[in-house]
SEGUTOR-790944 format. One record per residue (C-alpha): chain; x, y, z. Coordinates in pm, whole numbers, plus 50000, padded with zeros to 5 digits. Each point is the difference from the previous one (the first is absolute). Last residue first. Layout:
<badrens>
  chain      X      Y      Z
      A      X      Y      Z
...
</badrens>
This chain:
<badrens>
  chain      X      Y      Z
      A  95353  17966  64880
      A  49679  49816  49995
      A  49722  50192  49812
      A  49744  50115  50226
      A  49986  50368  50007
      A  50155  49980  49627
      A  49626  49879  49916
      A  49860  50310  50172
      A  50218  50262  49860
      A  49927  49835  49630
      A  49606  50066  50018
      A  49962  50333  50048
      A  50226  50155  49765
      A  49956  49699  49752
      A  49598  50009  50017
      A  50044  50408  49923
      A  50227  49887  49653
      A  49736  49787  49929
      A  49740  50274  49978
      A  50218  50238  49854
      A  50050  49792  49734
      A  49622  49918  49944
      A  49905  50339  50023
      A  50245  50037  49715
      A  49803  49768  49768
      A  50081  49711  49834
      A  49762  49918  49704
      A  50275  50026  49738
      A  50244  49751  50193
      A  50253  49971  50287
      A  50219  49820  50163
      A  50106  49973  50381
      A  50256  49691  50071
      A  50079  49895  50367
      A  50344  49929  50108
      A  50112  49907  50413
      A  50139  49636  49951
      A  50327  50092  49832
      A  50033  50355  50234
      A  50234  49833  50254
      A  50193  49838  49746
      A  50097  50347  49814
      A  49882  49967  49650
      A  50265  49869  49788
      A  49801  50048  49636
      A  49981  49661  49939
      A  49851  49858  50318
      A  49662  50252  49940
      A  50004  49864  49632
      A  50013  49614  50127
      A  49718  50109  50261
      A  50117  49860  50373
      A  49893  49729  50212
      A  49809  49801  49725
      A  49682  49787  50108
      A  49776  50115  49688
      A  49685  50240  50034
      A  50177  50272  49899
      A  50163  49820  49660
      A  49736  50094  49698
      A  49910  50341  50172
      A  50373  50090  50014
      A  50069  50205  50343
      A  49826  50072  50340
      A  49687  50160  49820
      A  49794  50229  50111
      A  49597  50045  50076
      A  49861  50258  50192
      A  49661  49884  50157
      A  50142  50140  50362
      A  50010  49631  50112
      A  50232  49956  49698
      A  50226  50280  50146
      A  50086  49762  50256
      A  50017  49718  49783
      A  50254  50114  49807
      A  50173  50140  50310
      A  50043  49671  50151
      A  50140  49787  49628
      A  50201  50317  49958
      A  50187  49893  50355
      A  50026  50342  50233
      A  50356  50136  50141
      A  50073  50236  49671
      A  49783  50033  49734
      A  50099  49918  49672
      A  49896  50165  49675
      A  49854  49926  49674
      A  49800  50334  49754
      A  49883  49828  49677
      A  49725  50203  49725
      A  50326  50255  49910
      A  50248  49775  49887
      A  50346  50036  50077
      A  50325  50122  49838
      A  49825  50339  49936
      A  50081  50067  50350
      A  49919  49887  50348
      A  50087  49646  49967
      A  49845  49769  50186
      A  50107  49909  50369
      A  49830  50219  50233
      A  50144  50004  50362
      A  49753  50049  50300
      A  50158  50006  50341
      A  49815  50322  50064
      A  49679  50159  49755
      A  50120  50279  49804
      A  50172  49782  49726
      A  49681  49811  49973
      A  49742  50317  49972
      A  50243  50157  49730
      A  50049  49639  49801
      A  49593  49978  50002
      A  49935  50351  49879
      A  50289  49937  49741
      A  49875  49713  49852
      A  49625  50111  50035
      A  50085  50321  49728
      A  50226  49775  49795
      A  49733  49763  49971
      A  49771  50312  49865
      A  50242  50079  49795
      A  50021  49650  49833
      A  49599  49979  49990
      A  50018  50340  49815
      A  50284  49895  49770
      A  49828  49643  49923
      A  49579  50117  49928
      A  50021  49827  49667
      A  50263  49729  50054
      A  49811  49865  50293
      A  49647  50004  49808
      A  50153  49816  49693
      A  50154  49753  50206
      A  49687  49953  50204
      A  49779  49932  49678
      A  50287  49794  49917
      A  50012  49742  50323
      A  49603  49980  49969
      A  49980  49957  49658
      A  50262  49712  50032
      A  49794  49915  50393
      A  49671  49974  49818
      A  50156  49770  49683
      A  50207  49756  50230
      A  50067  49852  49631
      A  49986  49573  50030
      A  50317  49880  50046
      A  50364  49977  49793
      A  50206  50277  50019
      A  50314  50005  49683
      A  49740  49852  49752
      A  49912  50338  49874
      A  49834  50077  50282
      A  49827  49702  50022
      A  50160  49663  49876
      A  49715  49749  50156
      A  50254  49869  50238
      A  50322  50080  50149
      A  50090  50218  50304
      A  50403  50147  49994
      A  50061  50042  49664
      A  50365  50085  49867
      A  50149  50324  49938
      A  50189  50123  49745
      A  49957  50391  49973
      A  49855  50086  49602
      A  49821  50192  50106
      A  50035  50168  50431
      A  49810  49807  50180
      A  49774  50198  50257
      A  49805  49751  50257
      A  49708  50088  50146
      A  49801  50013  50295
      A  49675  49884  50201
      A  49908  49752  50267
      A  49909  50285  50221
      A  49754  50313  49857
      A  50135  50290  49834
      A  50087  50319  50191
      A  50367  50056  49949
      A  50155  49690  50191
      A  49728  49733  49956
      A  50089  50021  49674
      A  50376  49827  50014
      A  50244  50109  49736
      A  50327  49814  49852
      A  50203  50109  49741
      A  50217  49835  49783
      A  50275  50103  49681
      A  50065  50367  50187
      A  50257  50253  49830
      A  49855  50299  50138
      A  49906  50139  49701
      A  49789  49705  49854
      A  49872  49971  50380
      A  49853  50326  50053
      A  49873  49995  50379
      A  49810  50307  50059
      A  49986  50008  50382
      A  49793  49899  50290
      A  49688  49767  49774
      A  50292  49762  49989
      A  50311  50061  50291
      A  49885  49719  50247
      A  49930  49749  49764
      A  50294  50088  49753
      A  50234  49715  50046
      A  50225  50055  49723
      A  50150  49742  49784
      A  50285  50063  49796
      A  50106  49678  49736
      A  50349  50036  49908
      A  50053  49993  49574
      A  50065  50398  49994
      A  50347  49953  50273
      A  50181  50305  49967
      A  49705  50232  49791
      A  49666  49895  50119
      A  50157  49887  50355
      A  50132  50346  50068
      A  49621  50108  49889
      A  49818  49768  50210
      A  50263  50064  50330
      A  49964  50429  49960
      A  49621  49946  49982
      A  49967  49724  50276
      A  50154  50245  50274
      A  49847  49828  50277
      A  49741  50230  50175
      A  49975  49941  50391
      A  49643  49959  50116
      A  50121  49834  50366
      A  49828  49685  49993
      A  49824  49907  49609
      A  50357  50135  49841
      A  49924  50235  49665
      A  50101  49870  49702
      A  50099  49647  50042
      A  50342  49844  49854
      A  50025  49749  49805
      A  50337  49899  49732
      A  49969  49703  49775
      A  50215  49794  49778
      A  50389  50090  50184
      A  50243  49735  49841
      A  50192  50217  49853
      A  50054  50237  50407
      A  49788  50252  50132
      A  50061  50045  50375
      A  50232  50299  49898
      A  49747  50196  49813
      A  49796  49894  50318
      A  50192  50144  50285
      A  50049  50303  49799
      A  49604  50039  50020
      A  50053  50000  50371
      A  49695  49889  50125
      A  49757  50231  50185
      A  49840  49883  50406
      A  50031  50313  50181
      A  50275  49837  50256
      A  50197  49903  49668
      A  49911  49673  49770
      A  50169  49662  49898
      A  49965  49867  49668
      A  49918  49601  49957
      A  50142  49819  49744
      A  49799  49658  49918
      A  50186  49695  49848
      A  49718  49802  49796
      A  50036  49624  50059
      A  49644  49855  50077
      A  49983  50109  50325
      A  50125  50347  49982
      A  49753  49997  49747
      A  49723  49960  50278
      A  50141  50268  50235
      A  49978  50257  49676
      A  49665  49902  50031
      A  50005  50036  50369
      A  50132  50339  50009
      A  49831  50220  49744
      A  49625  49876  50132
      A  50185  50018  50354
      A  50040  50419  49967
      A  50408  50100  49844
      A  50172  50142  50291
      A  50375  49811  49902
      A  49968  50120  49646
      A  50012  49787  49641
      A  50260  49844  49812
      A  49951  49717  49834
      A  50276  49725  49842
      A  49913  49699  49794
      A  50122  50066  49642
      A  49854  50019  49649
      A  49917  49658  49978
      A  49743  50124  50297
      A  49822  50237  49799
      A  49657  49892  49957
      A  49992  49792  50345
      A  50150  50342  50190
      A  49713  50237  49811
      A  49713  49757  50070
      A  50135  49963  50371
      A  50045  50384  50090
      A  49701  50151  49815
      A  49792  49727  50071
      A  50064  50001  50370
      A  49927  50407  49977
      A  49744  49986  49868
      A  49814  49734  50205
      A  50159  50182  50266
      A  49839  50345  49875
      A  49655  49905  49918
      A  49764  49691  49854
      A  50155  50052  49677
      A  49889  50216  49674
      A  50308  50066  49760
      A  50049  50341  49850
      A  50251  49996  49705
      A  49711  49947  49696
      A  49878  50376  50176
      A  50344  50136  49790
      A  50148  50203  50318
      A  49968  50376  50078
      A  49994  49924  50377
      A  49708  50108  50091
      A  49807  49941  49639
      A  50100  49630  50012
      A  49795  50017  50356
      A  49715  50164  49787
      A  50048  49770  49673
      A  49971  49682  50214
      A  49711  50110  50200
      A  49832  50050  49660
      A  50091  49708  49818
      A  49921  49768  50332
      A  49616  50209  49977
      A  49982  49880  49590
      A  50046  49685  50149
      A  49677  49932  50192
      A  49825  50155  49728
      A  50117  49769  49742
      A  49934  49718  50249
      A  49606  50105  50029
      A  49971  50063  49604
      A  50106  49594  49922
      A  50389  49902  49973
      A  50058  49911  50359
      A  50334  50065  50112
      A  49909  50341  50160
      A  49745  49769  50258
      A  49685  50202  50038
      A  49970  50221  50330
      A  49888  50273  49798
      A  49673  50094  50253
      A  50049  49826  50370
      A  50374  49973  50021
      A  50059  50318  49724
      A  49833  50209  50208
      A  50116  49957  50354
      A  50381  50058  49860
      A  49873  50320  49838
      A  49803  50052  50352
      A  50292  50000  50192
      A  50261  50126  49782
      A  49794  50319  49993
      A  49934  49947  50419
      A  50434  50022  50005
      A  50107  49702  50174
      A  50131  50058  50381
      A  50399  49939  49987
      A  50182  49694  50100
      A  50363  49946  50189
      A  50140  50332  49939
      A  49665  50192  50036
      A  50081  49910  50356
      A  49885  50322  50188
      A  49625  49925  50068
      A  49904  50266  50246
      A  49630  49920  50100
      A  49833  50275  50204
</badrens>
């Protein structure tokens, strides 16, 4: 059987979104700028996948921005909303397990002059929201922190930071990361205090190359592609019409069916944590309770290299992923969120990431969990000591 366990990294479009996206390539495919019946049609579908993510988070739909996914989103969100408000002040804060699209942005106005604060972590991988109300200083203009963390699934508490900020500190951008946590949880932003936040498609359902941008109104923010002034002149480009009905259409499905998909997560969580933790020299790093996500179970595994047991189980057609889809296949000894939370040295090279989606089944858990009782004795047999 195939076992595909890294819903983390991409997840298997729904056949809806399939053929919606199918349909309006080869039948409405007109250009939404165009002013004759074909274009009209064409953007009547951006109004609609607009109004259904708007709908998810109960958001005006003029606050949904189309991009080409989450680090276009979240570069925009980060560099448009430093360049706006850099008279302001030149300080950041953000976390020290933020994902590379977080990172390297924040690298790049480093750069230019912006001083970056960066929050450390405990073993599960939380900040210390005290740590931040004293990281904020006058010159503070923008505060990100993700949602849910792409490695381990550990929930930040974004609610109890957006509403601190609301009423200390109201004119500090808060951008939240929400790619791993939208289509999971009903993310409210006007209650939680968030200005930005950034969504990737390809996450819940919706095809790659899609996402979107939430700006709060009235949030100042500058451009980050020029051109023909779409989207209200804040995006420039041509409409990616099939992938914005695509993206919503998925939205709306996710949302709709949310507390039995997050039950049934639960359900494959804990199947997966209770085959791990009976299995020896196995030691699962996400949290356990409500502090982590249910669709992300990571854990280390004593005496064998993740890169060896990856492609172990691989042979078994059960796929897994040794960390952040967007930085596996890079040269790096260790995972930046891995090193942050203190892991025992021994372990650092020994974590592989299960996660989960809608379509996962238990008979694919157990399945996986059977390749790890067979398969780890036999790679320790020949692990140098």
């Amino acid at each position: 059987m195939e076992c595909y366990l890294d819903n983390s990294a991409t997840t298997r479009v729904l056949p809806q979104v399939c053929e919606l996206a199918a349909k309006v390539m080869t039948e409405d495919y007109g250009n939404p700028s165009s002013r004759h019946r074909k274009g009209l049609e064409a953007s009547r579908y951006l109004k609609t996948a607009r109004e259904q993510i708007a709908a998810t988070l109960k958001v005006s739909e003029k606050e949904i921005f189309f991009t080409s996914g989450g680090t276009e989103s979240a570069n925009w969100a980060l560099i448009g909303g430093a360049l706006a408000n850099r008279r302001a002040g030149k300080h950041i804060i953000t976390t020290a397990v933020e994902h590379a699209a977080v990172l390297m942005p924040l690298q790049f106005l480093k750069e230019e002059g912006w001083e970056i604060t960066f929050l450390p972590v405990d073993e599960s991988g939380h900040i210390s929201v005290q740590d931040l109300k004293q990281a904020v200083r006058e010159d503070t203009t923008l505060v990100s922190v993700m949602m849910v963390n792409n490695e381990l699934g550990t929930i930040e508490p974004v609610e109890e930071i957006g509403t601190w900020l609301k009423k200390e500190y109201p004119g500090v951008l808060f951008h939240v990361d929400a790619i791993q946590a939208y289509g999971k949880y009903r993310i409210l932003p006007k209650r939680m205090g968030i200005d930005l936040l950034s969504v990737s498609g390809h996450k819940l359902h919706a095809p790659k190359g899609t996402g979107f941008l939430y700006i709060r109104e009235k949030t100042k923010i500058r451009p980050y592609i020029y051109g023909g002034g779409q989207q209200q002149g804040m995006r420039s480009g041509t409409d990616n019409v099939p992938g914005a009905a695509a993206l919503g259409l998925a939205a709306k499905e996710a949302y709709a069916h949310l507390d039995e998909t997050a039950a049934h997560l639960q359900e494959l969580k804990q199947q997966m944590v209770s085959g791990l933790q009976a299995l020896p020299g196995v030691v699962v790093l996400s949290p356990l309770d409500e502090t982590g996500a249910p669709h992300i179970v990571t854990a280390a595994f004593s005496q064998v290299r993740s890169e060896v047991l990856l492609h172990a189980l691989e042979e078994r057609n059960i796929y897994v992923s040794s960390g952040s889809a967007c930085t596996s296949n890079k040269k790096l000894p260790v995972s930046g969120v891995i090193r942050e939370i203190h892991l025992d040295k021994a372990l650092e090279d020994s974590v592989l990431r299960f996660s989960f989606s809608r379509f996962t089944t238990q008979e694919e858990i157990s399945y996986a969990l059977k390749a790890l009782q067979e398969i780890l004795p036999f790679l320790r047999k020949y692990t140098r000591h």
